[in-house]
C-alpha positions as CSV (number, residue, x, y, z in Angstrom):
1,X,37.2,174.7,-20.7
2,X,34.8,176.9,-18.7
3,X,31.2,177.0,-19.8
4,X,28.5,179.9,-17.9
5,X,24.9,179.8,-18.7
6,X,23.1,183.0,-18.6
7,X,23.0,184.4,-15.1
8,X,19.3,183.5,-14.3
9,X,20.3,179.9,-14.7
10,X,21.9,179.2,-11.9
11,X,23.9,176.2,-13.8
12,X,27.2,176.5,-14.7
13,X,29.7,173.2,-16.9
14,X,33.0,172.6,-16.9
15,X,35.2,170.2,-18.6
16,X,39.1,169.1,-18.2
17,X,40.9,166.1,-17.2
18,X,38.7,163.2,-18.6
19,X,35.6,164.8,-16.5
20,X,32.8,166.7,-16.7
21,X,31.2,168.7,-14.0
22,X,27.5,170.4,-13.9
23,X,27.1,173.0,-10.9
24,X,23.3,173.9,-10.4
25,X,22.5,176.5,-7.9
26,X,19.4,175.4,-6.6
27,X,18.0,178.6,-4.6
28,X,15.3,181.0,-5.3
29,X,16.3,183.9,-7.8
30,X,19.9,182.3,-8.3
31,X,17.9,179.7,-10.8
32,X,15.4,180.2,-13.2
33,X,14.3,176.1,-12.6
34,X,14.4,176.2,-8.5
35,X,12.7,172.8,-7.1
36,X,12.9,169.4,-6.8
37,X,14.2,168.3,-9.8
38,X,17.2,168.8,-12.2
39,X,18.0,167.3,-15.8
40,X,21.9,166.5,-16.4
41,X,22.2,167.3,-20.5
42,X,24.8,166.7,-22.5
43,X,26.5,163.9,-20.5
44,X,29.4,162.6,-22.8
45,X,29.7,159.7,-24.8
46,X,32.9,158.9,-22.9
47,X,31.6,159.0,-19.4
48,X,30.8,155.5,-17.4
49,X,29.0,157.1,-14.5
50,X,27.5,160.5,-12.8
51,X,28.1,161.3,-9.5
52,X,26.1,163.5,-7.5
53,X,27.8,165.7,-4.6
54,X,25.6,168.5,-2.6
55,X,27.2,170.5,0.8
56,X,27.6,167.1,2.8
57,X,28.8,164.9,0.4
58,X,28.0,162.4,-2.1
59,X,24.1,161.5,-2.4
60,X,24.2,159.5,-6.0
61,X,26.0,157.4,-8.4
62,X,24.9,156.3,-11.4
63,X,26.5,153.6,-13.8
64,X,26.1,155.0,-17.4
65,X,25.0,153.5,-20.7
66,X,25.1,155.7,-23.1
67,X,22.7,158.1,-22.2
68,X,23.1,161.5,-22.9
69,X,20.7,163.1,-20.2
70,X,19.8,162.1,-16.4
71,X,16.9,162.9,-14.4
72,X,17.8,162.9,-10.6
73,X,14.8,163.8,-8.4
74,X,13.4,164.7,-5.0
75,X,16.4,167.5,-4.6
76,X,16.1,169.3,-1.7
77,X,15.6,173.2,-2.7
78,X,18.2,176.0,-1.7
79,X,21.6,173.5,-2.2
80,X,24.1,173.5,-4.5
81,X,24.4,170.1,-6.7
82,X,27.7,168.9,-8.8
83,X,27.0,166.5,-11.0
84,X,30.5,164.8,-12.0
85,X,30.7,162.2,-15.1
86,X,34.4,160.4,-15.3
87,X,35.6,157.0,-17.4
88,X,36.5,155.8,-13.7
């Protein structure tokens, strides 16, 4: 499943093999929320933790609990983030 938010968003979701995956362009005029901080929504109920990837690698993981939203903060501005929640 492919999901696109409107173009000023700069996020985009998808969804297949027992993941979920947030993109969120962080750069000026690609995102209509460019800074320091981003707000994962709609994790699943399924997922056990959220990984966070930018052009270098992997910065975060986080063990889940149930939440269904995830604050990460003190983002560096024009990157790309992917935000991946799995089982594993």
């Amino acid at each position: 499943m492919y999901y696109r938010s409107p173009k000023t968003k700069g996020e985009y979701e998808l969804t297949g093999n027992g993941k979920k995956m947030w993109v969120w362009q962080n750069r000026k005029y690609w995102s209509d929320h460019y800074g320091t901080t981003f707000t994962v929504n709609n994790i699943p109920t399924w997922a056990h933790k959220l990984v966070m990837y930018s052009y270098d690698g992997l910065k975060e993981t986080i063990v889940l609990s149930g939440q269904a939203s995830q604050v990460f903060n003190n983002l560096t501005e024009s990157q790309t983030y992917m935000f991946v929640a799995s089982v594993d």
